[in-house]
C-alpha positions as CSV (number, residue, x, y, z in Angstrom):
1,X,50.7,-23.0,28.9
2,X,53.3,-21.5,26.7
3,X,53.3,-18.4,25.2
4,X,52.8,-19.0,21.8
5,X,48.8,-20.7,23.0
6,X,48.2,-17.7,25.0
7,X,48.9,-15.4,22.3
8,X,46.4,-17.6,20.2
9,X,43.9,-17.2,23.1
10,X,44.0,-13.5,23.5
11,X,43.4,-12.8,20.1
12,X,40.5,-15.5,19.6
13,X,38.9,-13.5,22.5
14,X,39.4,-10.1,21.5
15,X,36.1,-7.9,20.2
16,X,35.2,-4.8,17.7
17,X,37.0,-2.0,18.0
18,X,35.3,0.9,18.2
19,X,36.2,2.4,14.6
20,X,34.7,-0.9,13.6
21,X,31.7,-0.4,15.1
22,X,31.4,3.1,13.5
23,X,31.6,1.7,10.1
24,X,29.5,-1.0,10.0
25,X,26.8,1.1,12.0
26,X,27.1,3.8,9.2
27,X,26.7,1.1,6.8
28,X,23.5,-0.3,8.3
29,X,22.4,3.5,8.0
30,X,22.7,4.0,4.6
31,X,21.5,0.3,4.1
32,X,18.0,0.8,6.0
33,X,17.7,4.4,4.2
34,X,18.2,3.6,1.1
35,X,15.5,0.0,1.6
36,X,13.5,2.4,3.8
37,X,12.9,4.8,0.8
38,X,12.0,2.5,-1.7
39,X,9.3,0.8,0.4
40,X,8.3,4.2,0.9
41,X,8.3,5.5,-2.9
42,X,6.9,2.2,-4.0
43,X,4.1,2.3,-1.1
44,X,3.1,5.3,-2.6
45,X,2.8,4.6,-6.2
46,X,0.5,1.9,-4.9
47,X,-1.1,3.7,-3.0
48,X,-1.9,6.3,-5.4
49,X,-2.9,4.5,-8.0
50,X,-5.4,2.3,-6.3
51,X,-7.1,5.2,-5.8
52,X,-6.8,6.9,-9.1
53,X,-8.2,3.1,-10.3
54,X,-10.9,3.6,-7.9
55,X,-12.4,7.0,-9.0
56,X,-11.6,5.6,-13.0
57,X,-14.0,2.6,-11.8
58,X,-16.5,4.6,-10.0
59,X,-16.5,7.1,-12.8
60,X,-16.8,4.0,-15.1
61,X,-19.8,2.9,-14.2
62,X,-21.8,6.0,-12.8
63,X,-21.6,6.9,-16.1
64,X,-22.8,3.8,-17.5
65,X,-25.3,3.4,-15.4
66,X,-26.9,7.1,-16.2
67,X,-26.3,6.0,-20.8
68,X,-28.6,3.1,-19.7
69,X,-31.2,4.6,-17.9
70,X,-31.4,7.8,-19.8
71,X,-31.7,5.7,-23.2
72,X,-34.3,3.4,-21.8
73,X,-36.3,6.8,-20.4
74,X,-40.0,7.9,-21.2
75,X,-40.4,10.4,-24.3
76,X,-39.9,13.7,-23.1
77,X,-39.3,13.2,-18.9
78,X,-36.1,14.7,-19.1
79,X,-35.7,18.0,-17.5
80,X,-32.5,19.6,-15.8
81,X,-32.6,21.6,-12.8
82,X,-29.6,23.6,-11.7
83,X,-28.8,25.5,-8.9
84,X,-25.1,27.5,-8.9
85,X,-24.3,27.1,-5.6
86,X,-25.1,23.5,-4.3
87,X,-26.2,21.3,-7.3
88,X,-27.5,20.1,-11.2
89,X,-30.3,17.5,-11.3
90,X,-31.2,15.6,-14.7
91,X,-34.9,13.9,-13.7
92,X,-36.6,11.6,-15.6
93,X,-38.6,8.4,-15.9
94,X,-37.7,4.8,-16.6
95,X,-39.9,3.0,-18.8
96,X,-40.7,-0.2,-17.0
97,X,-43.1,-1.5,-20.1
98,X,-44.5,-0.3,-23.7
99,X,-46.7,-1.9,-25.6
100,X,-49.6,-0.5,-28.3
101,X,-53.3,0.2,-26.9
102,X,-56.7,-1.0,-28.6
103,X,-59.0,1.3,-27.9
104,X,-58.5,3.9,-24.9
105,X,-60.6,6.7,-23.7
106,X,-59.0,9.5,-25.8
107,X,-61.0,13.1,-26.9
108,X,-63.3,14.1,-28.1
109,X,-64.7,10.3,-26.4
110,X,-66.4,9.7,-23.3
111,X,-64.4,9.2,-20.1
112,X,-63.8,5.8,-19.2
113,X,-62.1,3.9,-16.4
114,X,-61.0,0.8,-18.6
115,X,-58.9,0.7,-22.2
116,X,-57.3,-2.9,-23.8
117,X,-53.8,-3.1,-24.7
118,X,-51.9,-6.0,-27.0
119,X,-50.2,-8.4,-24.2
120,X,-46.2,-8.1,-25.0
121,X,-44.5,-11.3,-25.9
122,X,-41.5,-10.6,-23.3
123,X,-44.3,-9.9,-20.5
124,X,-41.7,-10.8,-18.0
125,X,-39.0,-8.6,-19.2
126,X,-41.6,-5.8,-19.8
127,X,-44.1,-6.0,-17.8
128,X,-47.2,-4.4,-17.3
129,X,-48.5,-3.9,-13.3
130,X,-51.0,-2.7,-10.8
131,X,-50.0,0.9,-9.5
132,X,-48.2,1.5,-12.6
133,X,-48.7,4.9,-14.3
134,X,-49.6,4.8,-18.0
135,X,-48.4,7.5,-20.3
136,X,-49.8,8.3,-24.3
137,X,-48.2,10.6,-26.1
138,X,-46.3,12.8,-23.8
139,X,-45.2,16.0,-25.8
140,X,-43.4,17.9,-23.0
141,X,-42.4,17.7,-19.4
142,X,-45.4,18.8,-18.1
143,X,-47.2,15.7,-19.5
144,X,-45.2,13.2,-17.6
145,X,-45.3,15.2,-14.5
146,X,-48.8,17.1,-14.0
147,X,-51.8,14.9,-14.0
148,X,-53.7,18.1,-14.9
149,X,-52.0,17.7,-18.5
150,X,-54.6,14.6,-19.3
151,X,-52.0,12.4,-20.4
152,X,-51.4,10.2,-17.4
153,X,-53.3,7.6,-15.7
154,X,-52.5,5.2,-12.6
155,X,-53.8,1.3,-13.4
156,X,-55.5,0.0,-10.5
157,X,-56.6,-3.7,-11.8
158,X,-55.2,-6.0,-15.3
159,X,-57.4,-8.5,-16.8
160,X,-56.2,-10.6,-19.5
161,X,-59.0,-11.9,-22.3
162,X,-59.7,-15.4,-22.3
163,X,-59.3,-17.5,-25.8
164,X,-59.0,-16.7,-28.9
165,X,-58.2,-12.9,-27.4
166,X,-55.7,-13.8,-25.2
167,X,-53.2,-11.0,-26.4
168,X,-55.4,-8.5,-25.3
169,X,-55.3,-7.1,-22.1
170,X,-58.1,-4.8,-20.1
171,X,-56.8,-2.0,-18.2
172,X,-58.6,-0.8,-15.2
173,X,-57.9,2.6,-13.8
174,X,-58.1,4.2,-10.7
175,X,-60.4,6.7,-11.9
176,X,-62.7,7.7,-15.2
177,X,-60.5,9.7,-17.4
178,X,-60.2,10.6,-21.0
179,X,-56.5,11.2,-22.7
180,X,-55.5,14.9,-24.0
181,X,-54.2,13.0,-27.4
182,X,-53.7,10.1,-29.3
183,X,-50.5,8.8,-30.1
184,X,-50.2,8.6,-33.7
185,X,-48.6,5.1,-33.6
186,X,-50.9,3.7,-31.1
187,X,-48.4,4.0,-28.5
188,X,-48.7,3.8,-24.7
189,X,-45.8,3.8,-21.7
190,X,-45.6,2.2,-17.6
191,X,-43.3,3.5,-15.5
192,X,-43.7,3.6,-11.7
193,X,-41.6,6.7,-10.0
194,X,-39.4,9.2,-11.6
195,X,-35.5,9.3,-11.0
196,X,-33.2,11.9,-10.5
197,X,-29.0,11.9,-10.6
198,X,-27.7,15.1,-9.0
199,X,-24.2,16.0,-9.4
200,X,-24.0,18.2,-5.4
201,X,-21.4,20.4,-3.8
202,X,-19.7,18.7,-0.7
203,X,-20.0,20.7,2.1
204,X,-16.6,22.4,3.0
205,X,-15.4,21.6,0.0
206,X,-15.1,22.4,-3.9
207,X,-15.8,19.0,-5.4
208,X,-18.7,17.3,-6.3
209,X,-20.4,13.8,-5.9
210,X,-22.9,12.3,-7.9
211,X,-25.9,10.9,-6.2
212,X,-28.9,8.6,-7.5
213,X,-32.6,9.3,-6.3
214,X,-35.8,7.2,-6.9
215,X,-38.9,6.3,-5.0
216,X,-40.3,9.7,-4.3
217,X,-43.4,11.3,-6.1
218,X,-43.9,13.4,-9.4
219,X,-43.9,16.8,-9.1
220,X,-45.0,19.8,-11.4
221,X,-41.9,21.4,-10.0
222,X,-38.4,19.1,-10.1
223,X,-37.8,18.8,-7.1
224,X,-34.5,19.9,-5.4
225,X,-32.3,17.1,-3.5
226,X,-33.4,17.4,0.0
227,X,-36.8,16.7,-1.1
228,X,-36.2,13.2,-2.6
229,X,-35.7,11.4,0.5
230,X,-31.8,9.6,0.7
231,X,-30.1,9.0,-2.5
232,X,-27.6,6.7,-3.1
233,X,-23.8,7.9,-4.0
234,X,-22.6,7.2,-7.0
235,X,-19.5,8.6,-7.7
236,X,-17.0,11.4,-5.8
237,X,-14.3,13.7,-6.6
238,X,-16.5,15.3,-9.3
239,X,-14.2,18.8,-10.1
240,X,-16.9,20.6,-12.7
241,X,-17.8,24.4,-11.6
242,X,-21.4,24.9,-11.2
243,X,-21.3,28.6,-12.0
244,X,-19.4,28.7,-15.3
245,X,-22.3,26.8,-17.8
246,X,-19.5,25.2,-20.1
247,X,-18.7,23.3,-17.3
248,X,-21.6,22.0,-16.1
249,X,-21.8,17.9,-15.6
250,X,-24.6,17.9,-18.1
251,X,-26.3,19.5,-20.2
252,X,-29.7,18.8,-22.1
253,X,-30.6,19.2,-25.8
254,X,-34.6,18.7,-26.0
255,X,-36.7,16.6,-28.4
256,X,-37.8,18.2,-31.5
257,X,-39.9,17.1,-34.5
258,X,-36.8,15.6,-36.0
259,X,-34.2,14.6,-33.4
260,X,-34.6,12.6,-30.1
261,X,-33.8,14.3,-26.8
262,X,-29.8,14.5,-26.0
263,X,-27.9,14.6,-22.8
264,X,-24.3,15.4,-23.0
265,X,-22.6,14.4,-19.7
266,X,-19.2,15.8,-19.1
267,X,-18.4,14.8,-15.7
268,X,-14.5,15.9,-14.7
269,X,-12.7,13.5,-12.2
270,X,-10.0,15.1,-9.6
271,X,-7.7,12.4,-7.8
272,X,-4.6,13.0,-6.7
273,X,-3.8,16.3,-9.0
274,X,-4.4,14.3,-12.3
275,X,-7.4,14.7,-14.1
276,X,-9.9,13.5,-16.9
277,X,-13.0,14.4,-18.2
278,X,-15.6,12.1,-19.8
279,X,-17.3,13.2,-22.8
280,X,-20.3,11.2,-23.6
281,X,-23.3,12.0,-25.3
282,X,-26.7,9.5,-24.5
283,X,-29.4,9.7,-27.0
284,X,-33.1,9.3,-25.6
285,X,-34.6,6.6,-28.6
286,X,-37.9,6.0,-27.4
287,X,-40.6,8.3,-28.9
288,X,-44.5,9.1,-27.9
């Protein structure tokens, strides 16, 4: 072999030198560091901001949900309770059915245990049922809530009227009553159970969550959370103060003789250090 091919062959076999590897592993570095922190900035835009999108959706329709159900409540059900350390609760109740009443066991009449209502046209969107409570012309709070008050009644059996009557229907209650009042407009509400939406104080913590109660009994006193059975969550990360009153998640404007009950809800959203406050105001249509 001469010289000249073993020259070729020593150099064709000849690796990194050290310097080399130096550089291009300081190169690497600053390659991976650089990709490294924009995965990580970019992983955390995403991340925050899925959850920002989560509490705005969750916000979204809590509050939604409560304009509906308020609008759609019975004439004067709404009442607020609020305690400054753990909660506010806005109860009232949903009005599963309405219609206008015939004749009805009302004072200065006899008490009766039957009354005949006009049948509703959309009878299965608004519909009238066995174990409902009935409701005429419920003034205040106390009428929705305190049988004692003469202006409820529970409806134990439904009899429709055979032809040419068939739009009336005879109401059987569970017990001979007479109403306190008639309603001027002929009037009469269903509902079954009331419902409550208290915005509570998480424990070890300064935030709120909103959470929806039903299917528990009426009571002459609104009842606090822990008496309503499991509620459903609705919403978290609720930031109002419950001791400072122009802070408060809601507030309530009662009926009078010329405007409708009005609940302002003002519930302030914390996620991530940004903020933002809803200010919506749900107008209670239905009168007694």
């Amino acid at each position: 072999m001469n010289s000249l091919s073993a020259k070729r062959m020593q150099t064709s076999t000849r690796g990194f030198t050290l310097v080399e590897m130096v550089t291009v592993i300081l190169i690497l570095g600053i390659l991976v560091v650089g990709v490294s922190s924009f995965i990580l900035f970019g992983t955390r835009i995403f991340v925050e901001s899925s959850s920002v999108d989560q509490v705005l959706s969750q916000s979204r329709f809590a509050v939604e949900r409560m304009t509906r159900e308020l609008r759609s409540a019975l004439p004067n059900s709404l009442r607020v309770n609020t305690n400054s350390l753990t909660y506010q609760c806005i109860e009232f109740v949903p009005i599963e059915a309405s219609t206008t009443y015939l004749t009805m066991p009302i004072i200065p009449d006899a008490a009766a245990s039957t009354g005949i209502v006009i049948l509703d046209r959309n009878q299965d969107e608004n519909k009238i049922s066995e174990n409902q409570f009935a409701w005429i012309y419920p003034l205040i709070d106390a009428d929705v809530y305190s049988s004692a008050r003469q202006k409820r009644a529970q409806v134990k059996t439904i009899a429709t009227s055979l032809p040419p009557f068939e739009h009336q229907v005879t109401l059987t209650f569970t017990a001979a009553l007479r109403f306190a009042e008639g309603s001027p407009r002929q009037r009469i509400y269903f509902g079954t159970n009331p419902v409550s939406y208290c915005f509570e104080k998480v424990a070890a913590s300064n935030e709120l969550q909103l959470q929806r109660y039903t299917s528990y009994s009426f009571s002459i006193i609104q009842p606090k959370p822990n008496m309503m059975g499991a509620g459903v969550l609705m919403a978290q990360s609720v930031a109002n103060s419950l001791t400072n009153n122009a802070d408060l998640p809601l507030t309530l404007t009662p009926s009078t003789l010329v405007n409708n009950a009005m609940v302002h809800l003002q519930p302030r959203f914390n996620v991530n250090g940004e903020t933002f406050q809803y200010k919506h105001q749900v107008q209670v249509i239905n009168v007694p």
